[in-house]
C-alpha positions in Angstrom: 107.6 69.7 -164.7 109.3 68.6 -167.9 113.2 68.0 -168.1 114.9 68.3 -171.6 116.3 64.9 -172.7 119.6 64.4 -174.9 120.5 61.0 -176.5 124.1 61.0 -176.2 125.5 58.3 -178.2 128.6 56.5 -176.1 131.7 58.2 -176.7 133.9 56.0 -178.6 137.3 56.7 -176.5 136.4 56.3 -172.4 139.3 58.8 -172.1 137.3 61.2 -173.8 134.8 61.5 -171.0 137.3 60.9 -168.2 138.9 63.9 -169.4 135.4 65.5 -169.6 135.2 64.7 -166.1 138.0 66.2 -165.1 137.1 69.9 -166.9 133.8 69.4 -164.8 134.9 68.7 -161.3 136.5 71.9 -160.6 133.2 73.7 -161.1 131.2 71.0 -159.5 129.8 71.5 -155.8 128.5 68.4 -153.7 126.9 67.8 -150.1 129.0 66.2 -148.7 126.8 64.0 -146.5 124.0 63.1 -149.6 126.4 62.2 -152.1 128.9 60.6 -150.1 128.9 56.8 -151.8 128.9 58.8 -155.0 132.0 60.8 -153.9 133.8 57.2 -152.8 133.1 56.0 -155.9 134.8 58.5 -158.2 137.6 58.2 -155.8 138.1 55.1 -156.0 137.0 54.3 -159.5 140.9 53.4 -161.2 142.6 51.2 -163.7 144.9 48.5 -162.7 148.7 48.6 -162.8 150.3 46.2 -165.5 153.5 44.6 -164.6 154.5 43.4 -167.6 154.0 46.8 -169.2 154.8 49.2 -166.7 152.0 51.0 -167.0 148.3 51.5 -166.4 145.9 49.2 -168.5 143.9 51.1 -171.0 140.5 50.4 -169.4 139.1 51.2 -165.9 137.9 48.0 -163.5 134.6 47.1 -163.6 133.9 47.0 -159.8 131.3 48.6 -157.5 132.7 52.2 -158.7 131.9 52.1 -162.6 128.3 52.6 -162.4 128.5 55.8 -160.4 131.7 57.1 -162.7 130.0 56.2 -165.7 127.1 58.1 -164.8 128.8 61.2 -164.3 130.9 60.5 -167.0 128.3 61.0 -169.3 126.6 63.7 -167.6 130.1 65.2 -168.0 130.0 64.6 -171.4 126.9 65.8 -172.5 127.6 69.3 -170.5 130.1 69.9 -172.5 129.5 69.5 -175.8 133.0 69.5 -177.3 133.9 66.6 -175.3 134.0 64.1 -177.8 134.4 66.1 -180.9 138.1 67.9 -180.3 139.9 64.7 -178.7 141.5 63.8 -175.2 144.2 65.9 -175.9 142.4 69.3 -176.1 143.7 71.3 -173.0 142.2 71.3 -169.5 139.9 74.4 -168.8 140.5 74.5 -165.0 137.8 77.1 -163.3 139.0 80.2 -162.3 137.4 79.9 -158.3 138.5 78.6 -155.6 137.7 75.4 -153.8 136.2 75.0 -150.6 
């Protein structure tokens, strides 16, 4: 069996494929048993809180979580193929379905 392969160069704004990841999650199904340290990892992957600035710090942590949220980031990112060309501030395309 032979999988396609992309080269995806890394997306010059991290936002760009956070936001990516966002438009992608609604759509996205996981077992919930298999992929559970994947799930904690997206959930807990964050930025930390400036006090000086009131206000999140541009970059995620680099902790235990980044390698998983990466991952998906760019498998977000190459999905959808606008994701770096139009910007973070394109809109949100949220699925039309329900979630279970």
């Amino acid at each position: 069996m032979r999988i396609p392969t992309r080269v995806r160069r890394t997306p010059s704004r991290i936002k760009d494929g956070i936001n990516a990841v966002r438009m992608l999650l609604p759509r996205c199904w996981f077992d919930a048993a298999k992929c559970a340290r994947g799930l904690d990892a997206l959930k807990l992957y964050r930025a930390d809180y400036a006090d000086k600035l009131q206000a999140l710090r541009p970059h995620p942590v680099h902790d235990w979580t980044s390698h998983a949220a990466d991952s998906f980031r760019y498998l977000a990112m190459t999905l959808d193929g606008r994701a770096g060309q139009s910007g973070f501030h394109r809109q949100i395309e949220y699925a039309q379905r329900g979630l279970v």
